[in-house]
C-alpha beads as a LAMMPS data file, in Angstrom:
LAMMPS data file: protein, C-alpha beads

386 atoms
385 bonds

1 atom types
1 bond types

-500.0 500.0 xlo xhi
-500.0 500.0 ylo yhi
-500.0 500.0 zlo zhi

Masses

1 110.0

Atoms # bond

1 1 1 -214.927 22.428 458.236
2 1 1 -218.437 21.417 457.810
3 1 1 -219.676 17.999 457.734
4 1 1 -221.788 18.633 454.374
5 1 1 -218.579 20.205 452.045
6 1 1 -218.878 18.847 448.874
7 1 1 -216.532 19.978 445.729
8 1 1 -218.559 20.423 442.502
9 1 1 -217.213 21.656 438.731
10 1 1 -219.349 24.654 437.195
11 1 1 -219.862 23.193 433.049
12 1 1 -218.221 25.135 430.253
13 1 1 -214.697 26.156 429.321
14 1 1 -212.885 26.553 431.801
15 1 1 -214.501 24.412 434.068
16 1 1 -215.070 26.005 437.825
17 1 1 -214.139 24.285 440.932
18 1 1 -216.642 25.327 443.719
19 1 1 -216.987 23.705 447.524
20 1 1 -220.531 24.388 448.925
21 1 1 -222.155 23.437 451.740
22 1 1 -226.012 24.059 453.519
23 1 1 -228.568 25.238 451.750
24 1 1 -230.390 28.473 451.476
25 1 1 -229.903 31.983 449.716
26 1 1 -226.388 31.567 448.545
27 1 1 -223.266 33.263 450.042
28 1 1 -220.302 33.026 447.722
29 1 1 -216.586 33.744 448.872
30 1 1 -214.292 34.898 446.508
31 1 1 -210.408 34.150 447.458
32 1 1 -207.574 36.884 446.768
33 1 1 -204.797 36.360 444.016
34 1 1 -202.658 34.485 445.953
35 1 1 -205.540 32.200 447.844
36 1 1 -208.170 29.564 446.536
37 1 1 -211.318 27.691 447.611
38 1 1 -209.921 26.223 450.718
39 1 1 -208.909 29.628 452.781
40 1 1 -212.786 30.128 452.991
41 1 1 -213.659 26.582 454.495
42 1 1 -214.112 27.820 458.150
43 1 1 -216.682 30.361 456.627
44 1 1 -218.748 28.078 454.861
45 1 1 -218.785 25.795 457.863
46 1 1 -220.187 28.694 459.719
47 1 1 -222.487 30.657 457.433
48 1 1 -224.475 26.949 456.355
49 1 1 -224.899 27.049 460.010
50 1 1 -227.032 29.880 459.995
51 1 1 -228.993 28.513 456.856
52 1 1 -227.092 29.880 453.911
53 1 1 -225.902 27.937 450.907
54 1 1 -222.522 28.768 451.456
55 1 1 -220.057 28.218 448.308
56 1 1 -216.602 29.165 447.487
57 1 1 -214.702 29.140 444.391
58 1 1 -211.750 28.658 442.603
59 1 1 -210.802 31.407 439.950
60 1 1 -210.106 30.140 436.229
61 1 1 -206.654 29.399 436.566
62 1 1 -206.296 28.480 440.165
63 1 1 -207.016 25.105 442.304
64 1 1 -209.184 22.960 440.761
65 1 1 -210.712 25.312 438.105
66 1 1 -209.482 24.575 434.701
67 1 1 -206.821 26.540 432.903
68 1 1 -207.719 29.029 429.878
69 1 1 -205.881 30.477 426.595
70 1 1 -204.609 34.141 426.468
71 1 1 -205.059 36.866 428.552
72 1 1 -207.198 36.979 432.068
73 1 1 -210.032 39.574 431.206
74 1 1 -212.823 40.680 433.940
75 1 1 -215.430 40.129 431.086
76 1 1 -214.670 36.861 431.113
77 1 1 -214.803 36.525 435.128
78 1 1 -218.068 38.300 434.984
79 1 1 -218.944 35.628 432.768
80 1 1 -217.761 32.929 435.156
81 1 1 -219.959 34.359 438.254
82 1 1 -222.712 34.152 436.059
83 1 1 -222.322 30.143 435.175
84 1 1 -222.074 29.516 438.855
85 1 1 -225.307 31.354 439.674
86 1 1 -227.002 29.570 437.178
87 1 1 -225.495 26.232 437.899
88 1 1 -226.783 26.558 441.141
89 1 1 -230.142 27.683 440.540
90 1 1 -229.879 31.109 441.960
91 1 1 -230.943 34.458 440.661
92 1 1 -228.919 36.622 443.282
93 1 1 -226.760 36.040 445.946
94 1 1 -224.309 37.673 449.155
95 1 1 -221.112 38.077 447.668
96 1 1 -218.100 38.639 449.595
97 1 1 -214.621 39.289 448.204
98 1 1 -211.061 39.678 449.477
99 1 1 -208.597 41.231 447.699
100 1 1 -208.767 40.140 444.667
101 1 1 -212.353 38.990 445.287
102 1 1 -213.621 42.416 446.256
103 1 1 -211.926 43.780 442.980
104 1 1 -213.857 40.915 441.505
105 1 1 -217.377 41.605 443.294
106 1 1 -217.256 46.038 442.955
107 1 1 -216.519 45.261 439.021
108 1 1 -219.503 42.191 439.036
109 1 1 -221.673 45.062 440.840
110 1 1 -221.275 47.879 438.446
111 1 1 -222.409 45.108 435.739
112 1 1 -224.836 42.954 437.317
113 1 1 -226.331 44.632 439.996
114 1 1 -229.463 42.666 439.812
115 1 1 -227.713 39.786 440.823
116 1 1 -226.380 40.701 443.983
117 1 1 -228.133 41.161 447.385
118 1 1 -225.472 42.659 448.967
119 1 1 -221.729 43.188 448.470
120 1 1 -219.042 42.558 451.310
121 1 1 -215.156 43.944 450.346
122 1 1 -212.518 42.984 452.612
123 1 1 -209.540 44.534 452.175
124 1 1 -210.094 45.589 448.988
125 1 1 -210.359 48.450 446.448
126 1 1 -212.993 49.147 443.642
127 1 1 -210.443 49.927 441.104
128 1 1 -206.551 49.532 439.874
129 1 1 -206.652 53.410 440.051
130 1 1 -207.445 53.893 443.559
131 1 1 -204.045 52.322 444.200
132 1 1 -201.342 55.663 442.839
133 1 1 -199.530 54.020 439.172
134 1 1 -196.119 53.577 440.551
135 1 1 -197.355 51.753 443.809
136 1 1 -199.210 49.252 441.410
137 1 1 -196.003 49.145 438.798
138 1 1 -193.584 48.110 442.101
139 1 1 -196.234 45.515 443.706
140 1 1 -196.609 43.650 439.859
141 1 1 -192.648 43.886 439.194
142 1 1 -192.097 42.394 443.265
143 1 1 -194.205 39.760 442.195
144 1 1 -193.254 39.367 438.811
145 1 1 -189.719 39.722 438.749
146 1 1 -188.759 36.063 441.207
147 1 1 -191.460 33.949 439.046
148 1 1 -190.142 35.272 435.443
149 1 1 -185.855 34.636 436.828
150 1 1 -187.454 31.010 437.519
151 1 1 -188.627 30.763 440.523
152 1 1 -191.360 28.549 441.704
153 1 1 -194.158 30.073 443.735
154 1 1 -193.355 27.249 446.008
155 1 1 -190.242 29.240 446.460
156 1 1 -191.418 32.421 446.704
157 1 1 -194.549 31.638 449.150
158 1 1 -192.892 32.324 452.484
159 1 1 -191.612 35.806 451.640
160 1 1 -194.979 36.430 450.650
161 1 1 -196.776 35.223 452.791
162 1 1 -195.228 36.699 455.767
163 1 1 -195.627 40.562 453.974
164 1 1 -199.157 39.852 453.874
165 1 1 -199.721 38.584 458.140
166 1 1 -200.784 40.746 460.633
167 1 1 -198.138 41.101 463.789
168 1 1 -200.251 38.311 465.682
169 1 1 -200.965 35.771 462.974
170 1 1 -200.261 32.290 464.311
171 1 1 -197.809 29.983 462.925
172 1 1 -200.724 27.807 461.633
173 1 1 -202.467 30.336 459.704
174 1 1 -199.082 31.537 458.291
175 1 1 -198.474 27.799 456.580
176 1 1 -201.795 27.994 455.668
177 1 1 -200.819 31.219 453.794
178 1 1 -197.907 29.825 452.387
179 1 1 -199.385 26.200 451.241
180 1 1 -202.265 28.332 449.128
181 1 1 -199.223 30.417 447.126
182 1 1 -197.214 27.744 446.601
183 1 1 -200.029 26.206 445.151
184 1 1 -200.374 28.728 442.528
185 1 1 -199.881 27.388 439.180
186 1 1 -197.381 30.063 437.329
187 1 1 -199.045 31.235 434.120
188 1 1 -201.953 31.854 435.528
189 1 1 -201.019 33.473 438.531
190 1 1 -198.421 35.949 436.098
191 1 1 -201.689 36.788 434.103
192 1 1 -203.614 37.526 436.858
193 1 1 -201.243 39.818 438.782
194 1 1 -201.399 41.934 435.191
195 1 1 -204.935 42.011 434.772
196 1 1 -205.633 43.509 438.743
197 1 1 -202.648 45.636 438.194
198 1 1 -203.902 47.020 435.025
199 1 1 -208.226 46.747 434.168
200 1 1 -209.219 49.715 435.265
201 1 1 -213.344 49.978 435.435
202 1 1 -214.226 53.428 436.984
203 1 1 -216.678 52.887 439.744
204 1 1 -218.696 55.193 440.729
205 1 1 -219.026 54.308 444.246
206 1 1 -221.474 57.620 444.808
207 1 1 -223.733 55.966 442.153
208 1 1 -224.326 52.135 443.950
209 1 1 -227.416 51.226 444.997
210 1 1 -226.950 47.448 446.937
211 1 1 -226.194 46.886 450.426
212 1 1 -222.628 47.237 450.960
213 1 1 -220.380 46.257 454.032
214 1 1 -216.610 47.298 453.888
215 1 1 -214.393 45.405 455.985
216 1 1 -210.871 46.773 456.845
217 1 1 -208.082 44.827 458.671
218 1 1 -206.021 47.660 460.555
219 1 1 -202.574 45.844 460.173
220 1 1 -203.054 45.320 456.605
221 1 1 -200.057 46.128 454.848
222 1 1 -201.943 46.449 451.385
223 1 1 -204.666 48.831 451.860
224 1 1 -204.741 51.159 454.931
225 1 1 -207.990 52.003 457.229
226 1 1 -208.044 55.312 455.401
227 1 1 -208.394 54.320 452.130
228 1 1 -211.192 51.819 453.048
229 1 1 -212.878 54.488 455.244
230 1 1 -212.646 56.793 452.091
231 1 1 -214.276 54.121 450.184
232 1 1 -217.231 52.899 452.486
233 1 1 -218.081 57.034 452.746
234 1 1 -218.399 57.308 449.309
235 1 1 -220.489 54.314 449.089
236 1 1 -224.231 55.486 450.164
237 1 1 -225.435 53.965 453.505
238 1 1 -222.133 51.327 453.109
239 1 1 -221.269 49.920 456.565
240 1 1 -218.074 50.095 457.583
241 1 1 -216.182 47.194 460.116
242 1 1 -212.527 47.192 461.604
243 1 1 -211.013 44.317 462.405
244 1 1 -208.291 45.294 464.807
245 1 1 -204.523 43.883 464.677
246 1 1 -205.248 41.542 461.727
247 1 1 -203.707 41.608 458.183
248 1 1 -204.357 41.428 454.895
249 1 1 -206.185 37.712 455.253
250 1 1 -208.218 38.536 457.737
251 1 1 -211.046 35.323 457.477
252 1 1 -207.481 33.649 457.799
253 1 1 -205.940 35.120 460.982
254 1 1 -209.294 35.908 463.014
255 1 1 -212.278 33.582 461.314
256 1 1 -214.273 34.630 464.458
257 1 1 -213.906 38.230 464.496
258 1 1 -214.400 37.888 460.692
259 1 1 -217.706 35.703 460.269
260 1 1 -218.905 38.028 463.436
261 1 1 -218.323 41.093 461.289
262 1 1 -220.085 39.943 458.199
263 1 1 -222.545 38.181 460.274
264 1 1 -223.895 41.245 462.375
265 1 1 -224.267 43.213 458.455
266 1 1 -225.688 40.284 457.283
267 1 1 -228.261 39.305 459.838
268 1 1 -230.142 43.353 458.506
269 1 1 -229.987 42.322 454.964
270 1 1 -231.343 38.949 455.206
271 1 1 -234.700 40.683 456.560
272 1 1 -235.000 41.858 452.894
273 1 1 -234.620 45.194 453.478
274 1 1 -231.875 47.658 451.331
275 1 1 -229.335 50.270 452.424
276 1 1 -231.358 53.375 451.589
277 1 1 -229.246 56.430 450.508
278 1 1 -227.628 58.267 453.717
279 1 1 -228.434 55.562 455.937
280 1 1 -227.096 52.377 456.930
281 1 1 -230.178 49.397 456.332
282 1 1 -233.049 48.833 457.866
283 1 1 -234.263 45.093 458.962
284 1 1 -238.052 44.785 459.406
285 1 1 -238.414 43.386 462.978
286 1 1 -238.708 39.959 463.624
287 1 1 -242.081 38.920 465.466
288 1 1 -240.205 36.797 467.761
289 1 1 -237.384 38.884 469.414
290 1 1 -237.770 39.167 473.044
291 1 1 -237.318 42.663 473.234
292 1 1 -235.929 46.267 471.745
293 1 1 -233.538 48.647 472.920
294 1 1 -234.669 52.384 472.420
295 1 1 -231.944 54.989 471.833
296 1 1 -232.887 58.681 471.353
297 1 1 -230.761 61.745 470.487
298 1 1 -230.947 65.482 470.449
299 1 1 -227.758 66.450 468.230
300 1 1 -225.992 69.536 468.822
301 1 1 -226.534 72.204 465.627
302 1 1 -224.089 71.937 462.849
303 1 1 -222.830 68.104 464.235
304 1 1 -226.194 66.673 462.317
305 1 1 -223.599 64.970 459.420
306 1 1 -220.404 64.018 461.357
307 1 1 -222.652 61.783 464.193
308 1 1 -224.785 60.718 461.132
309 1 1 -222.022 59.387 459.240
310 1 1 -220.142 57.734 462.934
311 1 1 -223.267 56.397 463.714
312 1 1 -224.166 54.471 460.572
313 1 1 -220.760 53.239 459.562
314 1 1 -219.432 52.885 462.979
315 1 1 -221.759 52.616 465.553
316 1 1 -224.270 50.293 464.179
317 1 1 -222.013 48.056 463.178
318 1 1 -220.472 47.183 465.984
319 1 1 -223.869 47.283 467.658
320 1 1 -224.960 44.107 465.477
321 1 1 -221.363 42.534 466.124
322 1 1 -222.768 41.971 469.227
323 1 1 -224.481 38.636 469.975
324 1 1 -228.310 38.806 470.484
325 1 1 -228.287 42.159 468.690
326 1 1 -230.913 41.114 465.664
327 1 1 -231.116 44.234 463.847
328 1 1 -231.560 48.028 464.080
329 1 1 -233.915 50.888 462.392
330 1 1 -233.526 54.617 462.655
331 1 1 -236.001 57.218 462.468
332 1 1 -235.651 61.456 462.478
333 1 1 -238.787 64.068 463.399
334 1 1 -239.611 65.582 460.149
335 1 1 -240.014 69.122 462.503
336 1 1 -237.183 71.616 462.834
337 1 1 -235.977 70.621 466.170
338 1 1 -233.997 67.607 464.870
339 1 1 -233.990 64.379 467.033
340 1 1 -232.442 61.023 465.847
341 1 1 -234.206 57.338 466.959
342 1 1 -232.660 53.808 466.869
343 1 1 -234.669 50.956 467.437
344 1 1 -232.814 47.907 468.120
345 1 1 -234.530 44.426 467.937
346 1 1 -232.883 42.082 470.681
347 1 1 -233.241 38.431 471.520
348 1 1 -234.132 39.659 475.086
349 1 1 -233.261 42.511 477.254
350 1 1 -230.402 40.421 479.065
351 1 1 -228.507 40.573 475.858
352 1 1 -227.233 44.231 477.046
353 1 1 -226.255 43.021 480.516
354 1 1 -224.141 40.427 479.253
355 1 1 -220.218 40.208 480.069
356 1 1 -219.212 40.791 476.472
357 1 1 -221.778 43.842 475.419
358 1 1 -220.661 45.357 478.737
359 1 1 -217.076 44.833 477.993
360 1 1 -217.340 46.360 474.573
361 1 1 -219.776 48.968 475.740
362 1 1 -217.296 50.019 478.366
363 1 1 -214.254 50.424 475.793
364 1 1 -216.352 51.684 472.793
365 1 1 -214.038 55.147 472.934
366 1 1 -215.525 56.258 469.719
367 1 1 -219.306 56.304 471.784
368 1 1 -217.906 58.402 474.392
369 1 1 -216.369 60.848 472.246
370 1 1 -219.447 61.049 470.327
371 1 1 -221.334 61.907 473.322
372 1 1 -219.150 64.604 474.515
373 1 1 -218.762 66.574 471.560
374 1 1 -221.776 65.712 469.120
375 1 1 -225.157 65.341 471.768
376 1 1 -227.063 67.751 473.419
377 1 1 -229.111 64.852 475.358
378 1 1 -229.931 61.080 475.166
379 1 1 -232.383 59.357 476.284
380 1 1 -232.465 55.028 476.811
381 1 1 -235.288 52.532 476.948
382 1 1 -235.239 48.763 477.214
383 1 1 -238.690 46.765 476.696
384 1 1 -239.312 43.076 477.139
385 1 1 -241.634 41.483 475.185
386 1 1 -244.919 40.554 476.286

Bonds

1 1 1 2
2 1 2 3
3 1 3 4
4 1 4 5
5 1 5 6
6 1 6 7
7 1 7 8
8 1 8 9
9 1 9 10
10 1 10 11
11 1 11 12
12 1 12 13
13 1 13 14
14 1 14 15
15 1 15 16
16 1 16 17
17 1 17 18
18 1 18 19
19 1 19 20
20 1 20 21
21 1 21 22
22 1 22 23
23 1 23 24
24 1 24 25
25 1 25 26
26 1 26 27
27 1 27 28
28 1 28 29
29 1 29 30
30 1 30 31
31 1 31 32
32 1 32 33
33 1 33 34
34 1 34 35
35 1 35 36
36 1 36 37
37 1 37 38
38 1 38 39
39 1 39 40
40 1 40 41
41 1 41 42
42 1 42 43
43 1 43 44
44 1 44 45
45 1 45 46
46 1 46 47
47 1 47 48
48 1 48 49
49 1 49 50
50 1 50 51
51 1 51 52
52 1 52 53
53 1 53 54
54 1 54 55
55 1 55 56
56 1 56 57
57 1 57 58
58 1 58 59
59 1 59 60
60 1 60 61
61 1 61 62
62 1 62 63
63 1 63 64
64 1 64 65
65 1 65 66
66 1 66 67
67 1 67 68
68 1 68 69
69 1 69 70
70 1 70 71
71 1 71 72
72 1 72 73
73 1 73 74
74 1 74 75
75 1 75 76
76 1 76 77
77 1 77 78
78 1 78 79
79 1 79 80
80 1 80 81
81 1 81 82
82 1 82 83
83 1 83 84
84 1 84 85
85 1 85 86
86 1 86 87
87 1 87 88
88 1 88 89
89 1 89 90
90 1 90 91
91 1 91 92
92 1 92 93
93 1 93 94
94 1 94 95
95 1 95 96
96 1 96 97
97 1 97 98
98 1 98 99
99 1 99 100
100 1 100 101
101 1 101 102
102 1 102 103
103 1 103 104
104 1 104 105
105 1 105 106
106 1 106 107
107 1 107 108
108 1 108 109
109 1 109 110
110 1 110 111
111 1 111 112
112 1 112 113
113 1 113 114
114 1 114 115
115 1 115 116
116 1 116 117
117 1 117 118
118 1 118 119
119 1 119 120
120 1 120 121
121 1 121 122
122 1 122 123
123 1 123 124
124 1 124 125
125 1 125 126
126 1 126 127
127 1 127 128
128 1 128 129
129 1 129 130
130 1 130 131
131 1 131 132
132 1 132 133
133 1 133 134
134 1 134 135
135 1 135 136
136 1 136 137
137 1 137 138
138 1 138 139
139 1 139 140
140 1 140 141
141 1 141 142
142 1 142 143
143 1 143 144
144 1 144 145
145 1 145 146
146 1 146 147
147 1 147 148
148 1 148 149
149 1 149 150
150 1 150 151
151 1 151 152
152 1 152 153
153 1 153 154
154 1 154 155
155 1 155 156
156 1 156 157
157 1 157 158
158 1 158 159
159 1 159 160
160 1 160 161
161 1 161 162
162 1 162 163
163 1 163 164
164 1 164 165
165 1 165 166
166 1 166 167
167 1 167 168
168 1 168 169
169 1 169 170
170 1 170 171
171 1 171 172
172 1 172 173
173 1 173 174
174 1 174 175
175 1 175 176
176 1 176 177
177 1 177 178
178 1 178 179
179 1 179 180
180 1 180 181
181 1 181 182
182 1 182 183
183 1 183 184
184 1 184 185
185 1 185 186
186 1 186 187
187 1 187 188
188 1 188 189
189 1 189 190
190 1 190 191
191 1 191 192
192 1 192 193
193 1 193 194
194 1 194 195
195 1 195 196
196 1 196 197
197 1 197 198
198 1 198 199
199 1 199 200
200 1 200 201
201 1 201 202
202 1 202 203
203 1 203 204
204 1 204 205
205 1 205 206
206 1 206 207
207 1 207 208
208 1 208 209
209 1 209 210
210 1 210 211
211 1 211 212
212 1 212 213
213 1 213 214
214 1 214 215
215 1 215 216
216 1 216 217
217 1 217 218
218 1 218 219
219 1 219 220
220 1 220 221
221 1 221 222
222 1 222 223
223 1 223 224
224 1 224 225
225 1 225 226
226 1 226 227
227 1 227 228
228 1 228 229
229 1 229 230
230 1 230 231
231 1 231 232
232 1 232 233
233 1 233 234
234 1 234 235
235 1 235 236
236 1 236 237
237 1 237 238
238 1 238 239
239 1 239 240
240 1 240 241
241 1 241 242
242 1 242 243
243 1 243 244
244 1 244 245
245 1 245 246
246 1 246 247
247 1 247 248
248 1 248 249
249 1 249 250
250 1 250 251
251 1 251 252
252 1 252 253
253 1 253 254
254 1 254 255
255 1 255 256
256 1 256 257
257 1 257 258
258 1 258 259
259 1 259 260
260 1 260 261
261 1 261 262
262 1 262 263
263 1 263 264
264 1 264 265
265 1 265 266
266 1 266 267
267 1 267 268
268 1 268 269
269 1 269 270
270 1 270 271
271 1 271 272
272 1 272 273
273 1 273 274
274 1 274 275
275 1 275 276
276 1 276 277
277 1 277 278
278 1 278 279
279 1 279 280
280 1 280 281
281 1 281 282
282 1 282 283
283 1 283 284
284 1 284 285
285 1 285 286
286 1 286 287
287 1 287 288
288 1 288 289
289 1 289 290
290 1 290 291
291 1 291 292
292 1 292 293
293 1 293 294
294 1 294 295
295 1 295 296
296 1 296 297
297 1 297 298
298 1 298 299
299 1 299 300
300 1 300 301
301 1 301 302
302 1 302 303
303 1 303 304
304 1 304 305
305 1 305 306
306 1 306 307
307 1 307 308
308 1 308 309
309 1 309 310
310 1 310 311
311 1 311 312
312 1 312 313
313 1 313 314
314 1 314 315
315 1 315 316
316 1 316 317
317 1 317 318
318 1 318 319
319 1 319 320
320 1 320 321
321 1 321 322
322 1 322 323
323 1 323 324
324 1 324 325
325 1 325 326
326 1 326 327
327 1 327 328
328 1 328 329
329 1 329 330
330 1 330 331
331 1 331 332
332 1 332 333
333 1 333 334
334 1 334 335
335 1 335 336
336 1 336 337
337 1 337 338
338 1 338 339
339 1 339 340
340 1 340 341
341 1 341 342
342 1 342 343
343 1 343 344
344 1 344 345
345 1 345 346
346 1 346 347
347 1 347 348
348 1 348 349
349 1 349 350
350 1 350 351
351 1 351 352
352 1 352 353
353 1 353 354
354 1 354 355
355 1 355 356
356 1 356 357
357 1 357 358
358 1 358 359
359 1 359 360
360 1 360 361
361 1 361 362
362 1 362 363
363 1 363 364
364 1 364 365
365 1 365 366
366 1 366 367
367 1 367 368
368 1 368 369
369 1 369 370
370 1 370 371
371 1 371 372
372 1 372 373
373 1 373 374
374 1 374 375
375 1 375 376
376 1 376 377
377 1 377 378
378 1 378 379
379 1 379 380
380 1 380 381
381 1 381 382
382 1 382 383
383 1 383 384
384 1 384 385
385 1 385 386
């Protein structure tokens, strides 16, 4: 946790709870239905580090944010996101969802686009539909049922809890898990479960233009690498990143492999660039890097889409996962022999001789099967700067 954390309550009705630290364009975490403000504290330790305003909130209902009357409706959470930009003085910000959140931030995008500068999902979908009707009516009557017989969530949290961890989350992380649902209050978390179970808001992913990172946990019970692989292709230039062996609270279980995930997609759109359509983004260069790695590529006939589409949702982004990796650009001839250049900025050319881009380089199995069936030839460069 960051030295700086303060807590904060966004005015009007209900009042918001939001912990914030740094300063800087403004990251904002959004928990999942059964979280709060706290499962986000090792990210906003991390991400004022690197000279963001990093907040997190609670949801109307949950942690410190006030109750409300009647029925949870996304209008009104659209409404919410809105107060807490204002209250903090900001016209736009990073938004990154889980769950929940990422339900929260695709439905946000299609309505306020102008708001956001980019859009990270984790572990979530864009819409109650994409989950099939009578997987969404059994998930909201598991839930439902033990709360509505009496049941505390208190009760219910370890159950839970434990359906949601990956195979190696740590005892630790697992009470930290439970401690967050048991600290659901009951009304609110009952509305809740029937307003994600049952807005539906039609995204059309095909039609967003806003930098968008998709990040999948491969043990997640919830929402399987295929769906979110469907969704970040359908998403133009989205990024795709796979956090292997973790669950469905992935900041929770692996905060390292997770701020390093939304990190690397971060550190492009920071530059001020945008995801332009087909491609992943483009970061202007930074005057001071200390070198640039130069890949070309002559693709084999009729592979032009499939390497295309593995190299901007997979390849790139676990190329700026890697540390020193600042930010990468690709370029095509406009002439009919098609050839395919990445530029990527580095904080020096010893960055690619390091133990852990070697080790990664070495096991990337995805790069070597790309090479054997996709390339023709491929040419590398590393300059230093002068």
């Amino acid at each position: 946790m960051t030295q700086d954390l303060r807590t904060e309550w966004v005015p009007g009705a209900p009042q918001i709870a939001l912990d914030i630290a740094g300063e800087g364009p403004l990251i904002l975490f959004l928990h999942g239905i059964g979280g709060n403000r706290t499962n986000w504290h090792v990210q906003l330790g991390h991400f004022a580090a690197l000279g963001f305003q990093a907040a997190a909130w609670d949801l109307r209902g949950y942690g410190a944010s006030e109750d409300y009357v009647g029925p949870l409706r996304f209008e009104d959470i659209r409404g919410d996101l809105l107060r807490v930009l204002r209250y903090l003085g900001a016209d736009a910000c990073h938004l990154v969802g889980l769950s929940l959140g990422g339900r929260i931030g695709f439905d946000f995008l299609q309505h306020h686009r102008d708001r956001l500068l980019s859009f990270t999902a984790c572990s979530a979908v864009a819409d109650a539909g994409d989950m099939p009707a009578e997987d969404r009516k059994v998930f909201l009557e598991r839930r439902r049922a033990p709360l509505l017989a009496g049941l505390t969530p208190a009760q219910i949290a370890p159950a839970v809890a434990g359906s949601l961890a990956g195979p190696s989350c740590s005892a630790d992380v697992l009470q930290q898990l439970i401690d967050s649902i048991a600290a659901l209050r009951t009304d609110s978390y009952l509305k809740t479960l029937t307003a994600t179970s049952t807005y539906q808001n039609h995204v059309d992913l095909a039609a967003i233009r806003c930098p968008v990172h998709v990040v999948a946990a491969e043990a997640d019970p919830l929402f399987p690498l295929s769906k979110l692989r469907a969704i970040s292709q359908a998403i133009p230039g989205a990024m795709l990143s796979v956090l292997p062996g973790l669950g469905h609270l992935s900041n929770l279980e692996s905060p390292a492999m997770f701020n390093a995930a939304v990190e690397g997609f971060l550190r492009n759109v920071r530059a001020g660039d945008r995801v332009r359509e087909g491609r992943c983004n483009h970061a202007a260069f930074s005057t001071s890097s200390g070198g640039v790695l130069l890949m070309s590529f002559e693709v084999r006939p009729g592979s032009e889409e499939a390497f295309n589409r593995w190299y901007d949702q997979t390849h790139v982004p676990e190329m700026l996962m890697q540390r020193g990796v600042r930010s990468a650009r690709r370029f095509v001839t406009p002439g009919e022999r098609v050839q395919y250049l990445t530029i990527y900025d580095l904080d020096s050319p010893e960055v690619l001789d390091s133990p852990a881009f070697v080790a990664w380089r070495d096991s990337s199995e995805s790069t070597k099967a790309m090479v054997r069936e996709h390339l023709v030839s491929s040419t590398r460069v590393v300059y230093k700067a002068l």
